[in-house]
KEKE-713465 format. One record per residue (C-alpha): x, y, z; residue number from 1; residue in one letter. Coordinates in nm, 2 decimals, decimal comma, always signed. Example, Ala and Ser with C-alpha at 12.3 -4.5 7.8 and 13.67 -1.06 7.14 Angstrom:
<pts>
       x       y       z  kolza  roba
   +1,23   -0,45   +0,78      1     A
   +1,37   -0,11   +0,71      2     S
</pts>
This chain:
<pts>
       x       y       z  kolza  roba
   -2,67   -2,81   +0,82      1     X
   -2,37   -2,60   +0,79      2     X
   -2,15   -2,62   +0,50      3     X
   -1,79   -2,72   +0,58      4     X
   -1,49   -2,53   +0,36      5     X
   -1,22   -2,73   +0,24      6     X
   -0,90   -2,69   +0,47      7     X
   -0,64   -2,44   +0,32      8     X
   -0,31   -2,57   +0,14      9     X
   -0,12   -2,58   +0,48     10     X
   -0,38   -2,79   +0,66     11     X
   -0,54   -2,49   +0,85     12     X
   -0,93   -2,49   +0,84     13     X
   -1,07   -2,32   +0,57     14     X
   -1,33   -2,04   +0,51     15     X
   -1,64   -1,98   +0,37     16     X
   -1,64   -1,72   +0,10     17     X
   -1,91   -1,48   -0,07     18     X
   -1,87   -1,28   -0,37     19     X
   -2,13   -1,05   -0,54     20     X
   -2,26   -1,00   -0,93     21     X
   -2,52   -0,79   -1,07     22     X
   -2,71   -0,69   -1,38     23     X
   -2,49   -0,43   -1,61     24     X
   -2,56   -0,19   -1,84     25     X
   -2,43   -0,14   -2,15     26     X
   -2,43   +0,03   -2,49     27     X
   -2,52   -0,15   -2,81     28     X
   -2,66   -0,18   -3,18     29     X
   -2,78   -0,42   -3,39     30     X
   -2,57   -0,30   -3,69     31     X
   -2,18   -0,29   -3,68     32     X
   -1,98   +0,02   -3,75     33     X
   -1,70   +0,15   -3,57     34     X
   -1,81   +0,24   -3,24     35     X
   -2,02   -0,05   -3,22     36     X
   -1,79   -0,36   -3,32     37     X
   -1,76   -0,63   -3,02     38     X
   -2,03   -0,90   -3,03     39     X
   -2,25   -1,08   -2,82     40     X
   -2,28   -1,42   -2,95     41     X
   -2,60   -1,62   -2,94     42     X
   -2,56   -2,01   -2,91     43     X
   -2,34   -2,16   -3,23     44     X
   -2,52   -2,42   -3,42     45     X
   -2,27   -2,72   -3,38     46     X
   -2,23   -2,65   -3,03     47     X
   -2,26   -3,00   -2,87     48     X
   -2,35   -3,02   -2,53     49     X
   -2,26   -3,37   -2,39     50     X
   -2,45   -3,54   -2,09     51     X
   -2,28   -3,85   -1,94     52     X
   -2,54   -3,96   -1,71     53     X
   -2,68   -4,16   -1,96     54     X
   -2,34   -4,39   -2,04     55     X
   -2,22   -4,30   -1,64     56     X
   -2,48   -4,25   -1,40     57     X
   -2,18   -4,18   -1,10     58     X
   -2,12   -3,88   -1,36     59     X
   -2,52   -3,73   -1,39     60     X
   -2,42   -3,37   -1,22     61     X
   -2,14   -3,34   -1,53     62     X
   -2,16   -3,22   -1,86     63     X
   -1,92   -3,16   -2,14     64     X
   -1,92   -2,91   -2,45     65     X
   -1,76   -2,95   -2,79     66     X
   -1,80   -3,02   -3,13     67     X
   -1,75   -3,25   -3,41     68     X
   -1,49   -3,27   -3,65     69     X
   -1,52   -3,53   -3,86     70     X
   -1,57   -3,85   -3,68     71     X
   -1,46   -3,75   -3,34     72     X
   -1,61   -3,48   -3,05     73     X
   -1,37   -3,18   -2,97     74     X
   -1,34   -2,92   -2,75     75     X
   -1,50   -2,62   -2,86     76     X
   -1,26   -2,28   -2,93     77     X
   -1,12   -2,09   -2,70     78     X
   -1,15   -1,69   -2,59     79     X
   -0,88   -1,64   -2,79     80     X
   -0,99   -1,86   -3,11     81     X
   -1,36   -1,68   -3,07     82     X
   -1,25   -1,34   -3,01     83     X
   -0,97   -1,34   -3,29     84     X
   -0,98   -1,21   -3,69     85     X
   -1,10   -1,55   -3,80     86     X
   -1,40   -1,59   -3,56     87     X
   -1,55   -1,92   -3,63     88     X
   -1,91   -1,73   -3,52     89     X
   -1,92   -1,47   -3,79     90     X
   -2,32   -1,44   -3,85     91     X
   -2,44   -1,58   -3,51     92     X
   -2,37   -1,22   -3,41     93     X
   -2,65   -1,13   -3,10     94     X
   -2,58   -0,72   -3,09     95     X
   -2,26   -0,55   -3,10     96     X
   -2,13   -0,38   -2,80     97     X
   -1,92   -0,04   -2,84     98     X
   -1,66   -0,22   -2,55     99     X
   -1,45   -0,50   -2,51    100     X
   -1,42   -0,50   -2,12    101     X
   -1,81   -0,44   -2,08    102     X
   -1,84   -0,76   -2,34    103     X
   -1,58   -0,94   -2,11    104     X
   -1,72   -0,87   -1,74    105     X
   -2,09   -0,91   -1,94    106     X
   -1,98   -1,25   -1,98    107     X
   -1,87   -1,29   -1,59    108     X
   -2,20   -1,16   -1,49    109     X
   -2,41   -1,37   -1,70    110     X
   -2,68   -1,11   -1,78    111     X
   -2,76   -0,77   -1,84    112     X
   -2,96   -0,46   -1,99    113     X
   -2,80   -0,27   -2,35    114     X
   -2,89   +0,07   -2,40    115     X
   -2,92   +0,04   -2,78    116     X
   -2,85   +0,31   -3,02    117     X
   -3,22   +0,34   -3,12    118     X
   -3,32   +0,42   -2,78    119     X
   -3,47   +0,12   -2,71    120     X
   -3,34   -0,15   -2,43    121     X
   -3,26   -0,49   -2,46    122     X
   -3,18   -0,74   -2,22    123     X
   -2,95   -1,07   -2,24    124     X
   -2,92   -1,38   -2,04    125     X
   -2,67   -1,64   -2,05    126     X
   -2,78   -1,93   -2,26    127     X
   -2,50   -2,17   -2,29    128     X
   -2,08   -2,20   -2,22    129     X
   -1,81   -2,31   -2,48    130     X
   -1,70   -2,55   -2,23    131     X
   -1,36   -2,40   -2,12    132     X
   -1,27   -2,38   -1,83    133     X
   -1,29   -2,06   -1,61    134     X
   -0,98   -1,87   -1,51    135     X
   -0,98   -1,55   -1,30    136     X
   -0,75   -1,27   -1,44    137     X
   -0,77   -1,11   -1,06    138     X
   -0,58   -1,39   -0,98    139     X
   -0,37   -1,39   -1,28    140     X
   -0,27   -0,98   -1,15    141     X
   -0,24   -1,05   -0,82    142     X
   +0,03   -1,37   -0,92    143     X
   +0,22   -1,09   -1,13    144     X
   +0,18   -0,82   -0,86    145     X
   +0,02   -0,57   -1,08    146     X
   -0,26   -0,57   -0,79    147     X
   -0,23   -0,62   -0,42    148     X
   -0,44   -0,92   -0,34    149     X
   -0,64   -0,67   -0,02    150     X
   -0,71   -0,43   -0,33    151     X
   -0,82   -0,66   -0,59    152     X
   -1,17   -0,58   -0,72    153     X
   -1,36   -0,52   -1,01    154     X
   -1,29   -0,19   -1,04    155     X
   -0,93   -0,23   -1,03    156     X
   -0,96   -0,48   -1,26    157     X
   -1,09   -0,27   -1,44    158     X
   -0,86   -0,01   -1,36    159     X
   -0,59   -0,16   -1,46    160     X
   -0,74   -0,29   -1,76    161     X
   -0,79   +0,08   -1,89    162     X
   -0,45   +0,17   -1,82    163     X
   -0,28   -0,08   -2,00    164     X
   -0,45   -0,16   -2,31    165     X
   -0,13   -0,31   -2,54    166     X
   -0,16   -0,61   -2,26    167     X
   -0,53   -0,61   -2,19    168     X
   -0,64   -0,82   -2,47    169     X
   -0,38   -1,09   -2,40    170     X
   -0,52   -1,11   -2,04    171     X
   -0,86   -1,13   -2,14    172     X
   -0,76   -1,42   -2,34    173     X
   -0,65   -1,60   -2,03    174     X
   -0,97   -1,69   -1,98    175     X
   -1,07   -1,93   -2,18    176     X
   -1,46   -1,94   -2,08    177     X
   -1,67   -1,79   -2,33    178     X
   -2,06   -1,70   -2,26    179     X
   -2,32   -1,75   -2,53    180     X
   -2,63   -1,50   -2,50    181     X
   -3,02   -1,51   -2,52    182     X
   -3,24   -1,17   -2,52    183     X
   -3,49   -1,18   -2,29    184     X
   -3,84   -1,08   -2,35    185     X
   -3,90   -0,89   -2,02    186     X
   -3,66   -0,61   -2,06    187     X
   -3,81   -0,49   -1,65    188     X
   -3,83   -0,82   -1,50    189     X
   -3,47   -0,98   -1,30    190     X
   -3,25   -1,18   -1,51    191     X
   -3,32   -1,56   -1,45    192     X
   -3,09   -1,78   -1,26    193     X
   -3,04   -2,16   -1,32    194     X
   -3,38   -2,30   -1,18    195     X
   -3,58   -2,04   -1,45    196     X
   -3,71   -1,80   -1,19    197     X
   -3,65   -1,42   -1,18    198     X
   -3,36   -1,35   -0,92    199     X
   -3,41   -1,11   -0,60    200     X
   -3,12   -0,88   -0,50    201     X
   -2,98   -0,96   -0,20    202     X
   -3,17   -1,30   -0,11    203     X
   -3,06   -1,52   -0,44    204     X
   -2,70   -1,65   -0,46    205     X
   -2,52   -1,87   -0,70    206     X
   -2,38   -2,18   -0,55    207     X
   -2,19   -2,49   -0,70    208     X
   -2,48   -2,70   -0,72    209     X
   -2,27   -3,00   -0,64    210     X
   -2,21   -2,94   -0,29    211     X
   -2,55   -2,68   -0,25    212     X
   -2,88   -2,78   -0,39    213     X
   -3,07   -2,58   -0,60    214     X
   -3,39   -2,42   -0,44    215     X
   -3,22   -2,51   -0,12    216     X
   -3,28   -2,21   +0,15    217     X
   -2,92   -2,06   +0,25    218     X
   -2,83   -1,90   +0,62    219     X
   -2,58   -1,66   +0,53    220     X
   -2,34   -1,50   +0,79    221     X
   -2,12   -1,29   +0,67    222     X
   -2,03   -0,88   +0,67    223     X
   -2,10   -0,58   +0,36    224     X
   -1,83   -0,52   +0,17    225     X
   -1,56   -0,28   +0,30    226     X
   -1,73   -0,28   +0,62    227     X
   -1,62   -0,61   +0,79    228     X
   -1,77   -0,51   +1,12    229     X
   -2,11   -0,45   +0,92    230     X
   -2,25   -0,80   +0,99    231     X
   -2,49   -0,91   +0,70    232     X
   -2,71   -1,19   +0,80    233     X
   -3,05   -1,33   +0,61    234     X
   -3,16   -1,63   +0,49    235     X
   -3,14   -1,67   +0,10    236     X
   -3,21   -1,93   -0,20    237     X
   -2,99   -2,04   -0,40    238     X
   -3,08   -2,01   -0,73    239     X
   -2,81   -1,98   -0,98    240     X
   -2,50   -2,12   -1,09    241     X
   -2,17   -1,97   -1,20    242     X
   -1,84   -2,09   -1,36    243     X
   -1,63   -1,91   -1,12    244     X
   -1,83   -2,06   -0,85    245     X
   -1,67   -2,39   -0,74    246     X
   -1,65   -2,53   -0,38    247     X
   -1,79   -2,61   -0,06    248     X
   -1,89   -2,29   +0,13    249     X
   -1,90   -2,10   -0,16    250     X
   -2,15   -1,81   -0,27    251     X
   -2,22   -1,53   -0,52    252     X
   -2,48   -1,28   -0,45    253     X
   -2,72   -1,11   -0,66    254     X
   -2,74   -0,74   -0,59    255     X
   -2,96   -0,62   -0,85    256     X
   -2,90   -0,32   -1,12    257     X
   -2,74   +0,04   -1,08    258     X
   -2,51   +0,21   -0,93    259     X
   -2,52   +0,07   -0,56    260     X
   -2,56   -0,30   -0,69    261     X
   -2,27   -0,28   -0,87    262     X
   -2,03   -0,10   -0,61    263     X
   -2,18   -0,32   -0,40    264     X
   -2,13   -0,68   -0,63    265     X
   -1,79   -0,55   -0,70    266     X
   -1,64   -0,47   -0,37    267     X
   -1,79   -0,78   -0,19    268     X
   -1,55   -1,07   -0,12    269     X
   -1,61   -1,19   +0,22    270     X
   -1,57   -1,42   +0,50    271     X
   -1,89   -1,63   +0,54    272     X
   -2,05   -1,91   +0,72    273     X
   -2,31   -2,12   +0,52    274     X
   -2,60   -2,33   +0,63    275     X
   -2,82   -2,49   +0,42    276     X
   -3,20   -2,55   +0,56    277     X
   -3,29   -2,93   +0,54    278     X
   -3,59   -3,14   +0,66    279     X
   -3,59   -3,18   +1,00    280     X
   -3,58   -3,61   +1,02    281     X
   -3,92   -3,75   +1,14    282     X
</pts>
């Protein structure tokens, strides 16, 4: 069953589109000092998470965040509100990070692996969303023209990022999605995707699960990053989700951890063709 993109803005037919992620590594403690000063938050206490299938069944695959003030249900704070002087999370602190960009693309990737500054490892997994919606500051540099859209990537994101860092924080801020973290037991197994199961680089993919199933086999057709004549084809399983991950033929694939996965995750954004496996009718 192939999965039909939606047609472009001028009424041209539309394309299919992979993307990669991957597992980073960062540095960390459990104790904040100076080097060590930008947290990972675990889930807030009066986080609400809201499902309306049970009032609007039409609306089962939606669910809302927020919290309550006084008598009435509001949206949860921002990137900004979370990230400024007056946190509202002081004390639900997971580890501090020595970086603020690792924190940020941490929170893009969903999980990853902290060197800590005992030695040890630790690893982290998404565990819940403030509810905001997901803005990409790519985007947002390509719009200004601080990036050519062929050159956007994450490490010119990153790049850029580096280079100007009176403007980065307010950029960061554009986005006002916000991860919540979990550590994970298994510090050597795969992160977990949405359906609880250890991901496999190169075969899992992320997928908006209203238009591709979960546990649904994927044939994907598309090409390795910077090599568009390097046809990549295999069947995968999708297995996660994402908040950047909205649409029809739309895909995000798991590469794994190190070097290669993440030159590899954050070069890759490529034409593709989808088709999910179904049931043959009896």
């Amino acid at each position: 069953h192939p999965v039909i993109p939606s047609n472009k803005e001028d009424g041209s037919p539309g394309t299919g589109l992979v993307t990669g992620y991957y597992e980073p590594l960062l540095n960390g403690s459990l104790s904040r000092s100076e080097q060590y000063r930008y947290p990972l938050y675990a889930v807030p206490d009066d986080l609400l998470r809201i499902d309306l299938a049970g009032l609007y069944p039409e609306l089962s695959k939606m669910s809302l965040r927020g919290r309550v003030v006084g008598k009435k249900v509001v949206a949860y704070p921002d990137r900004a509100t979370i990230d400024g002087e007056d946190s509202p999370l002081w004390g639900k602190e997971l580890v501090w990070i020595d970086d603020p960009v690792a924190v940020f693309f941490l929170h893009i990737q969903g999980s990853g692996r902290i060197q800590m500054d005992d030695g040890s490892i630790m690893a982290v997994g998404y565990a819940d969303q403030n509810g905001q919606p997901y803005t990409s500051i790519g985007k947002i540099l390509i719009e200004r023209g601080e990036i050519p859209r062929e050159d956007i990537s994450l490490f010119t994101i990153r790049q850029w990022l580096k280079d100007h860092p009176q403007q980065a924080q307010a950029l960061l801020e554009k986005n006002r999605s916000y991860i919540f973290f979990q550590s994970r037991e298994n510090t050597d197994e795969n992160p977990r995707g949405s359906l609880n199961i250890p991901l496999t680089p190169s075969r899992s993919i992320a997928v908006d699960p209203i238009n591709i199933p979960l546990g649904s086999p994927v044939w994907l057709h598309t090409s390795y990053p910077g090599e568009p004549d390097g046809s990549l084809q295999r069947l995968t399983f999708a297995q996660d989700t994402g908040g950047a991950i909205k649409g029809y033929a739309r895909a995000d694939m798991f590469w794994g951890n190190g070097e290669m996965a993440e030159k590899l995750a954050g070069k890759m954004k490529q034409e593709a063709e989808l088709y999910v496996l179904v049931p043959q009718d009896k």
